[in-house]
N, C-alpha and C positions, 0 to 999 in steps of 0.2 A: 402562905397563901394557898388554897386549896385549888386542887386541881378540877377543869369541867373534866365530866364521863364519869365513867365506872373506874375502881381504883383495881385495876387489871394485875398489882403487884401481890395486893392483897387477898387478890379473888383467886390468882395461882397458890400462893402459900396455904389458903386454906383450902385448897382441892388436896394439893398434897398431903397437908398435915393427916386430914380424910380418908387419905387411900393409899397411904403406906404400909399399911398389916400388921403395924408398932403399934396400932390401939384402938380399942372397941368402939363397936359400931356407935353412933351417936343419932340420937333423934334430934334433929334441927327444932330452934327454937321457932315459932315464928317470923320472928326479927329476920332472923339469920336465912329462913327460907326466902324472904319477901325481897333481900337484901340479892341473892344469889340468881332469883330470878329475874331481878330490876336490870340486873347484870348481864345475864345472857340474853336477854329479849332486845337489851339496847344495842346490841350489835347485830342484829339477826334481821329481816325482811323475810314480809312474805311476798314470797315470786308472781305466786298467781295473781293478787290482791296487786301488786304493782303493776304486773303485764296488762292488768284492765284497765288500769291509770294510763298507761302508753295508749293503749287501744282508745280511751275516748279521745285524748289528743290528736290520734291520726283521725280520728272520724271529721274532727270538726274543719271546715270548710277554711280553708289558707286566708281568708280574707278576716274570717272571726280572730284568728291567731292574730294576726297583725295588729287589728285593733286593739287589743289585750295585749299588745307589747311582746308579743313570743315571736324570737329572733331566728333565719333557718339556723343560726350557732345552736339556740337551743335546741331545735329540733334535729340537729346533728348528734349534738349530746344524748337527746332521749335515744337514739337508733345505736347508739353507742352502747346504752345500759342494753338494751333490748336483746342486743346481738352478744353481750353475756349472757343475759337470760336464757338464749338458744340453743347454747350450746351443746347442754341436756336434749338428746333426742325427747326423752318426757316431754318436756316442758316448749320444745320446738312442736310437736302435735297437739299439744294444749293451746298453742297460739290462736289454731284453727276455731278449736272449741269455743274460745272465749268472743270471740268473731273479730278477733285482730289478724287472720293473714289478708284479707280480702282489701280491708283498708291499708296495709304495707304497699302490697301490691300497688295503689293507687299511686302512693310516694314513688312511682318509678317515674310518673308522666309530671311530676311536682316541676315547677317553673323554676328553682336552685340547681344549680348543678351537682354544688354537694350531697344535697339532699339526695336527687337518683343514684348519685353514686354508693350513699353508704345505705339505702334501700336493697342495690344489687347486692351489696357485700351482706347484709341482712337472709337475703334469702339463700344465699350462696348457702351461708352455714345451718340452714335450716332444712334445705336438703339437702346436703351431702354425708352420703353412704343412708339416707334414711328414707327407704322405699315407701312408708307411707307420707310424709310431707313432700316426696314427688309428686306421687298421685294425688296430694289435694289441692296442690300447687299447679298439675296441669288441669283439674277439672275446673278451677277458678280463672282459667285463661290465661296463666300464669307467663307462660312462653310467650304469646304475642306480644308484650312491653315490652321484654327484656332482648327478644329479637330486633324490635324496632330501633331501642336505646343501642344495640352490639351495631348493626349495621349502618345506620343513620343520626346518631346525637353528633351535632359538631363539637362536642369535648371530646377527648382521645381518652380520660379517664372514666368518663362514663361507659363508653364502648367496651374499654377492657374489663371494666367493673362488672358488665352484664354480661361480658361472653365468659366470666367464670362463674358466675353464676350459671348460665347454660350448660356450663361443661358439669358442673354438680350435679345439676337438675335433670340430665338425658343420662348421664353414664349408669350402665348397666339398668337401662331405664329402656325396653323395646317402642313401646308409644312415645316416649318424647325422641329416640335417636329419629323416626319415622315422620312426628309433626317436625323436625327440626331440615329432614331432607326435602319434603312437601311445601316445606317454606322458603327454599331457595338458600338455604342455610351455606353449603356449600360455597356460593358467590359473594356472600359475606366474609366467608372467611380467605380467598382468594383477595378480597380488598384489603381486610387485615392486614397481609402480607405485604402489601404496596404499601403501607406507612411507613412513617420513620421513628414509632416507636417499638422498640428492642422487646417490652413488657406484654406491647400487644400482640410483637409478632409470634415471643416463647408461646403465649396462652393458643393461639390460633395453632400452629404446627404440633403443640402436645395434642388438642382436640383429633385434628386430622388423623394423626397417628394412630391417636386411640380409634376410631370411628374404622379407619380402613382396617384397621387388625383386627377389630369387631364383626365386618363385615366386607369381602374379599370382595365380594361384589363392585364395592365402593369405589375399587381404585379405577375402575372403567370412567366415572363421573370425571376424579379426579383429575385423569390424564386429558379426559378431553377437555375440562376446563383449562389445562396450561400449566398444574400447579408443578408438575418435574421441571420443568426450567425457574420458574419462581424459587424450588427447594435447590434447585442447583446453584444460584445467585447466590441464596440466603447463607446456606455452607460456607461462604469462604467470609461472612459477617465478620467483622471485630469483634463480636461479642460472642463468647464462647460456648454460653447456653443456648443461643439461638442456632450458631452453626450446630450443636449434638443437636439439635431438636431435629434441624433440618439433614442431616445424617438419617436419625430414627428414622424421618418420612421417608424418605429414599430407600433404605435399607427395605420396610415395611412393603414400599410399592416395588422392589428387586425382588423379593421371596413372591409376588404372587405370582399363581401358573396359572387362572383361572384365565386371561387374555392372550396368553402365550406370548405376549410382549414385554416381557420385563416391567410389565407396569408404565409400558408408555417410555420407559426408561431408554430401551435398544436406538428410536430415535436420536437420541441427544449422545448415545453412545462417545463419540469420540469428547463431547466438553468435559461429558462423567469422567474418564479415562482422566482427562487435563485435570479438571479437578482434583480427582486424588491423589493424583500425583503431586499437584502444590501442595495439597494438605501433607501428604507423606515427607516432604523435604521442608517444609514449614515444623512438621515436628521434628526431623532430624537434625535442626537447628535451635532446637528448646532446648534451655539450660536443664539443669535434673530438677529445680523446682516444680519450673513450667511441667516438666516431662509429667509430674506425679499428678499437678491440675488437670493435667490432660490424659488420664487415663480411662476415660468413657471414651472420649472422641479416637482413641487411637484405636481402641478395638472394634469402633464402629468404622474406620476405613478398612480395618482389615476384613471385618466381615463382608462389607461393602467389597471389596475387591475381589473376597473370594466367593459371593454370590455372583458376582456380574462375570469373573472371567475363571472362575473353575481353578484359579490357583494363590498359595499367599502372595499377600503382598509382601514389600523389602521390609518392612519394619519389622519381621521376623526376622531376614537373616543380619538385621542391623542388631538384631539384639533392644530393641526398642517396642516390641509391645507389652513382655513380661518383665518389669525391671524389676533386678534381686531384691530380695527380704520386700518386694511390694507389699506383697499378701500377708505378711507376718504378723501376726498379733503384736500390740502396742507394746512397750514394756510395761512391767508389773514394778508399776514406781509408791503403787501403796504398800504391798506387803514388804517394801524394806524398811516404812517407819511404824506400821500399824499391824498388828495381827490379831486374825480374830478370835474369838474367846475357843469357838470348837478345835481351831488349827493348837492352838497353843496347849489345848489340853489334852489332842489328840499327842501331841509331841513328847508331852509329860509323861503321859499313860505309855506309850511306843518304851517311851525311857526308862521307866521303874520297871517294864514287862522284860526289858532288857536287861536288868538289872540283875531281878530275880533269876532269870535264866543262867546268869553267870556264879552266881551265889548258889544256885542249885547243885550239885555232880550228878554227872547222868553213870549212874552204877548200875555195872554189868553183871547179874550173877547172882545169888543170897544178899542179904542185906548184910551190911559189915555190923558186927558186936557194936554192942554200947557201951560206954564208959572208956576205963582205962584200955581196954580191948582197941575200940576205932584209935586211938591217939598212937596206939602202939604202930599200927597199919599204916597209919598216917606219915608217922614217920620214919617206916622199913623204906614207902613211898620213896619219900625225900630223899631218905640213903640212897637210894636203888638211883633215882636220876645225877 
């Protein structure tokens, strides 16, 4: 029974058979050209030709879709391929062109939930680390959704979905960090904190972090909004990424001098102290697994301790912040069953070079006679030893 597709067993054997250097070059029959390319075109798309196909789908009006039987599943699925598609900086600035970022954007205010959600995740990867899909992203009013959806959607996935999108879309971005503080950005992310989701709160306190190390100014905002007792709460969290996030933030707001207040920090002085100190006997009580998971957080107490009080903390003299062979490279568990073609020829070539050297004599002096002469020498040699 013949198989559907291309016969992909046969289309390898004869690539190879083609391009092994065992045999002259061959001019393809027609057949065989028509055959090869039936071949590769059936696996292949064109991106852009596709991206426009998404794009009139976003255009068309949610009420037309419905009618037409288009389910948000499916329109999950198209944001799905899309957000492949994006990946390519290329082809995330071609979105613009083809006039599909304008109508994405719209998908953030869509009436599904999932829908905004994988809209934010859509743009998130469309600007991130890509300074011009920032910029055509804020000139299209990009931030005002995604701000509304981060501070205000009653889904708690949508909210986390747009504030990383935000955090994509501002970082190392001067005009969005500046439309993002103008915006009351700040007090959004102070709510963040108050949930009781762990996903929302890492994304929010990485942001903070980033944003006050960017700009020292900031920690003045922050202090006055309250966020050092929020980041002091958060530190002692069950969940271990949120407590290092909320370390970072503290650590970040202890290094500035520009308020001469430790960042708001000196306040709360004596909980900070309590704090660290539970965390410091909280780790002294880790087994050596735990110890090794926790080796971000331990060095952020200690730094923590010895920005706020000018000395280390015990987890030095416990012998708990550098644990032996920590830092040691992995072991080398491939080169005991695998080596690679240079190493082994390297070893070879080492070996014969050795070889010769030993089979050479290194002779001092005229060269010895030849013939029965060297044998004679050879073996006074012998005698003599």
């Amino acid at each position: 029974m013949a198989k559907d597709g291309p016969d992909w067993d046969g289309l390898l054997k004869w690539s190879i058979a083609h391009s092994d250097g065992t045999r002259p070059t061959l001019n393809l029959s027609e057949e065989d050209r028509r055959w090869f390319m039936e071949a590769m075109q059936s696996q292949s798309i064109d991106v852009i030709k596709r991206m426009k196909e998404i794009t009139l789908v976003m255009q068309t009006p949610e009420q037309v879709l419905e009618a037409q039987g288009v389910t948000a599943s499916d329109l999950e699925d198209m944001l799905d391929e899309l957000q492949e598609h994006v990946e390519s900086i290329d082809t995330a600035n071609d979105l613009h062109s083809i006039g599909g970022l304008v109508p994405l954007l719209g998908y953030l205010k869509n009436s599904h939930t999932n829908i905004r959600a994988k809209a934010a995740e859509v743009v998130s990867t469309i600007v991130q680390n890509n300074p011009r899909s920032q910029q055509l992203v804020m000139e299209a009013n990009g931030l005002e959704p995604l701000l509304s959806n981060f501070a205000s959607d009653p889904d708690v996935t949508v909210r986390t979905k747009a504030l990383g999108a935000i955090s994509s879309l501002i970082r190392h971005n001067k005009p969005g960090i500046s439309a993002f503080r103008l915006a009351n950005g700040y007090a959004a992310l102070r709510d963040a904190l108050g949930t009781e989701s762990v996903r929302f709160q890492r994304k929010a306190l990485n942001l903070i972090q980033y944003l006050v190390h960017e700009n020292s100014s900031d920690c003045n905002v922050v202090s006055e909004l309250g966020f050092p007792r929020i980041m002091l709460h958060l530190a002692s969290s069950e969940d271990g990424e949120v407590r290092e996030a909320a370390l970072r933030g503290l650590l970040e707001l202890a290094r500035d001098k520009s308020g001469g207040n430790n960042g708001g920090l000196r306040e709360d002085d004596e909980k900070l102290k309590q704090l660290l100190e539970e965390r410091i006997n909280d780790i002294s009580a880790m087994s050596p697994e735990d110890l090794g998971a926790a080796k971000e957080e331990r060095q952020l107490v200690d730094s923590l301790w010895s920005t706020c009080y000018k000395e280390p903390c015990s987890l030095r003299e416990k012998g708990l912040l550098a644990l032996p062979d920590e830092d040691a490279p992995p072991p080398d568990v491939a080169s005991e069953h695998f080596e690679p073609p240079l190493r082994g020829w390297a070893r070879t070539s080492d070996s014969m070079s050795s070889t010769e050297k030993q089979e050479t004599p290194l002779l001092l002096g005229p060269s010895p006679p030849t013939g029965g002469a060297h044998t004679q020498v050879t073996t006074n040699h012998q005698a003599e030893e």
